[in-house]
N, C-alpha and C positions, 0 to 999 in steps of 0.2 A: 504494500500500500504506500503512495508517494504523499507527503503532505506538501504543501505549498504556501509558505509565508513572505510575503513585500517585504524585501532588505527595509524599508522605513518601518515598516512595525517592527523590526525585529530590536533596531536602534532605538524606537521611542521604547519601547518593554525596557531596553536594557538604562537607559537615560533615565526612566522613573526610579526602576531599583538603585541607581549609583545619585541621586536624587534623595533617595527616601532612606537608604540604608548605609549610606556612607557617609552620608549630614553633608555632601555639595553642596550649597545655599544656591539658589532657587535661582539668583540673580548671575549666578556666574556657566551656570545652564544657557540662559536666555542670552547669554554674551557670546558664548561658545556657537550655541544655534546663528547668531546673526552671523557669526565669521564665517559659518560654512556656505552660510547665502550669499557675504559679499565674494567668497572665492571662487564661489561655482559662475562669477560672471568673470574673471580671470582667465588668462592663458593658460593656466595649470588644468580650469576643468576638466579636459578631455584626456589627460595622461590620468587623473583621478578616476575618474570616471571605468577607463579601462585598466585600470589596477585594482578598485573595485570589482568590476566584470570578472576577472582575470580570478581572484580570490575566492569569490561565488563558486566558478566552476571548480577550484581547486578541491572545496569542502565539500562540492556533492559528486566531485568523481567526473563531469563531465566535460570534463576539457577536450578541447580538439587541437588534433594540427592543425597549427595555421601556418601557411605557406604565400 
């Protein structure tokens, strides 16, 4: 049986736990979240992006060659 979870939920679930059980204050969450929306409009997005990608397949075994 395959289950199927959004990389984003997978990050907000783990954001509330290091949030709620590690004492992050609240404000330095909502700091962090705006850096990741100013950088996803950067140069860097698209090497993130597929290093990301890249990572995903690695954890579920589905990586391909790419040529």
């Amino acid at each position: 049986m395959t289950i199927t979870l959004p990389l984003v939920l997978v990050l907000g679930i783990l954001a509330w736990a290091v949030v709620r059980f590690l004492g992050v204050r609240l404000w330095v969450a909502v700091v962090i979240g705006l850096f990741g929306f100013y950088l996803a409009s950067t140069f860097i997005a698209p090497v993130i992006d597929g290093a990301t990608r890249t990572g995903v397949e690695v954890v579920n075994g589905t990586q391909q060659d790419r040529r």
